[in-house]
C-alpha positions, 0 to 999 in steps of 0.5 A: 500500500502506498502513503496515499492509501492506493494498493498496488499489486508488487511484481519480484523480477527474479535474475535472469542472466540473458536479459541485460540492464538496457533490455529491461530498461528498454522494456520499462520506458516502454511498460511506464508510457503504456495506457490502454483499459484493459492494462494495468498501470504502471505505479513505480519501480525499486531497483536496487543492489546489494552487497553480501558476503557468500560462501563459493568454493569453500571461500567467503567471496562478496557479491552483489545481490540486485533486487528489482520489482515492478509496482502495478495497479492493483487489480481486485478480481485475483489472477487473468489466469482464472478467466483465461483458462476458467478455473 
C-alpha cells in the first residue's frame, strides 16, 4: 500500500542472466508510457543492489545481490489466469 492509501499489486523480477540492464530498461520506458483499459498501470519501480558476503568454493567471496520489482495497479478480481483458462 502506498502513503496515499492506493494498493498496488508488487511484481519480484527474479535474475535472469540473458536479459541485460538496457533490455529491461528498454522494456520499462516502454511498460511506464503504456495506457490502454484493459492494462494495468504502471505505479513505480525499486531497483536496487546489494552487497553480501557468500560462501563459493569453500571461500567467503562478496557479491552483489540486485533486487528489482515492478509496482502495478492493483487489480481486485485475483489472477487473468482464472478467466483465461476458467478455473
Amino acid at each position: 500500500m502506498l502513503e496515499d492509501g492506493e494498493e498496488v499489486a508488487v511484481k519480484m523480477l527474479h535474475f535472469m542472466p540473458n536479459i541485460s540492464d538496457q533490455q529491461f530498461e528498454n522494456e520499462f520506458e516502454i511498460l511506464k508510457h503504456l495506457k490502454h483499459a484493459n492494462i494495468v498501470r504502471l505505479v513505480g519501480f525499486c531497483d536496487e543492489a546489494k552487497e553480501e558476503l557468500v560462501e563459493y568454493n569453500g571461500k567467503l567471496i562478496v557479491c552483489q545481490r540486485i533486487h528489482r520489482a515492478l509496482c502495478l495497479e492493483y487489480m481486485p478480481n485475483g489472477s487473468l489466469g482464472k478467466l483465461l483458462h476458467g478455473w
